[in-house]
N, C-alpha and C positions, 0 to 999 in steps of 0.2 A: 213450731211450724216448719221450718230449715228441717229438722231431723225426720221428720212425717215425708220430706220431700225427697231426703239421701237415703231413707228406707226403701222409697215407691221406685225410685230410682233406678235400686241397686237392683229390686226385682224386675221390673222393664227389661234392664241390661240382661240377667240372665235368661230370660225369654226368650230375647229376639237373638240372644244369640245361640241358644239351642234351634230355634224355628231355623238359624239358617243353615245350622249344620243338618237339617234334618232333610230341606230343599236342596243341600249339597248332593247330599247321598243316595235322596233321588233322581236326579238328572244324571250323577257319575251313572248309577245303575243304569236306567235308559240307556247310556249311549254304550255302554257293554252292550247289552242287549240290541242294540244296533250293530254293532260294530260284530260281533258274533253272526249277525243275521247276513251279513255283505261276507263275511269270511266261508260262509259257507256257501252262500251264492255263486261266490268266485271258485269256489273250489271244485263245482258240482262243473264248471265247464271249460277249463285249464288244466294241464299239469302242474306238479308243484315248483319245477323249475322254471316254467312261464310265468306261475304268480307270485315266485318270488322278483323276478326279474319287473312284472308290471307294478308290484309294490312298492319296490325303488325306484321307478322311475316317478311313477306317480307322488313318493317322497319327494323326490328331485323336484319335478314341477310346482307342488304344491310351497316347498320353501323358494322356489323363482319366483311367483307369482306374490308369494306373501313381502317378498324384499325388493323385488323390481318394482312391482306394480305398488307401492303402500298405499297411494294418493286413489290409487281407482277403487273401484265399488266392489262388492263381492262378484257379482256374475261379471264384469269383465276380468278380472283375476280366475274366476274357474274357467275361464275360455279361454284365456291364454295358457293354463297349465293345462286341458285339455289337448290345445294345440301341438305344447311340448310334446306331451307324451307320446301324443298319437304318432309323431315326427318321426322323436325316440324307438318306438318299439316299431315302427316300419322299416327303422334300419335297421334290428336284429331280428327283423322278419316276424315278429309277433305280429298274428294280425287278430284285435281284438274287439269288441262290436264297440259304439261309443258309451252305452249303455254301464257295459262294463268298466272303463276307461275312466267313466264318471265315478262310479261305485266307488275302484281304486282310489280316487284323487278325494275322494269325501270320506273314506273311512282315515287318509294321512291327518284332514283336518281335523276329524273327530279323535286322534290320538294326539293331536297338538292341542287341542282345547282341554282335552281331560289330564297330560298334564300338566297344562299349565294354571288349571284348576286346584290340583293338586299342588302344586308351587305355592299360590296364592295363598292355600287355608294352611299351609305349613306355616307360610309367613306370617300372614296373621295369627297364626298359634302364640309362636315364636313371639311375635310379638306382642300381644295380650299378655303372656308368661314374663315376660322382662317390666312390664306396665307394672305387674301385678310386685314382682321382684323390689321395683325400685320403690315402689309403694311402702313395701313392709321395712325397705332400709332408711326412705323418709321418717317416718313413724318411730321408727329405733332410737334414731337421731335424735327426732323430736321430742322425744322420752328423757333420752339421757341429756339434755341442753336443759330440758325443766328440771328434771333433778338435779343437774349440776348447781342451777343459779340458784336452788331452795336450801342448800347447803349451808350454813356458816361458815364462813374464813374464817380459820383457826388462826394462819399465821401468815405475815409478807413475807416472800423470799425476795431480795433484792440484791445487788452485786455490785460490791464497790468499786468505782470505775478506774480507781487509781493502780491497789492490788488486784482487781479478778474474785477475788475471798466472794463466798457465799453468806451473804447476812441475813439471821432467819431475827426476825423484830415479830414480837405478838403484838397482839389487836389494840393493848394500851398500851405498847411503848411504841408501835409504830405510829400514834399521833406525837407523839413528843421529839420524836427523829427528824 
């Protein structure tokens, strides 16, 4: 019964973990396909030294809001990194609608989420791979510990304490020693 269960098991295991690399790679795609959609947006009503310039800021804001604000909610962190920006790019004279402002500040999160998406499934790679590693040298171990103990002692090596001498005694003279 135990083996019927570490069989069913092992299959479960590889299931679910294909299902989620497969959920992975749909949602990375998505937000490409998002984030392609807002870059071309931005670029149909900017130049490209303005959207570089409102790209970084909206970096900038987007990491304020993620480490100043932790404790608050998402829409109060995108109003406040809204507010940055908007600040920011008024002092270098950008003037850009909030629309856009918005766009910027959610395509920086959507490149923080994908990769740290990407961080995540490395890791658990990573780490499945070393699971899977320490498994086969468990096993190795456990191998050679049963073969070692099914062995016969041939002979005791023992060391006389007075000289150091190595004394090899077999199996019938080490009981009479």
């Amino acid at each position: 019964m135990q083996t019927i269960i570490e069989t069913v098991q092992t299959y479960v295991n590889t299931i679910v973990t294909a299902a989620a690399g497969v959920l992975t790679a749909f949602v990375l795609g998505g937000l490409n396909k998002l984030k392609t959609k807002v870059n071309v947006w931005l670029e149909a009503r900017t130049t490209a030294a303005q959207r570089e310039v409102i790209h970084k800021v909206a970096g900038e804001a987007f990491a304020l809001a993620q480490t100043a604000f932790k404790e608050a909610g998402g829409e109060r962190k995108l109003q406040e990194a809204l507010q940055y920006t908007t600040l920011r790019l008024a002092e270098q004279g950008i003037t850009v609608s909030a629309v856009e402002i918005r766009s910027a500040i959610e395509k920086a999160y959507l490149e923080y989420n994908s990769k740290r998406r990407q961080l995540l499934q490395n890791h658990n790679q990573t780490k499945k791979l070393l699971k899977r590693q320490l498994r086969r040298q468990y096993h190795r171990w456990q191998l050679k510990l049963r073969q070692s103990l099914h062995k016969p002692l041939d002979r005791y090596h023992c060391c006389d304490t007075r000289t150091g001498k190595s004394l090899k005694y077999s199996c019938s003279s080490a009981s009479t020693h």
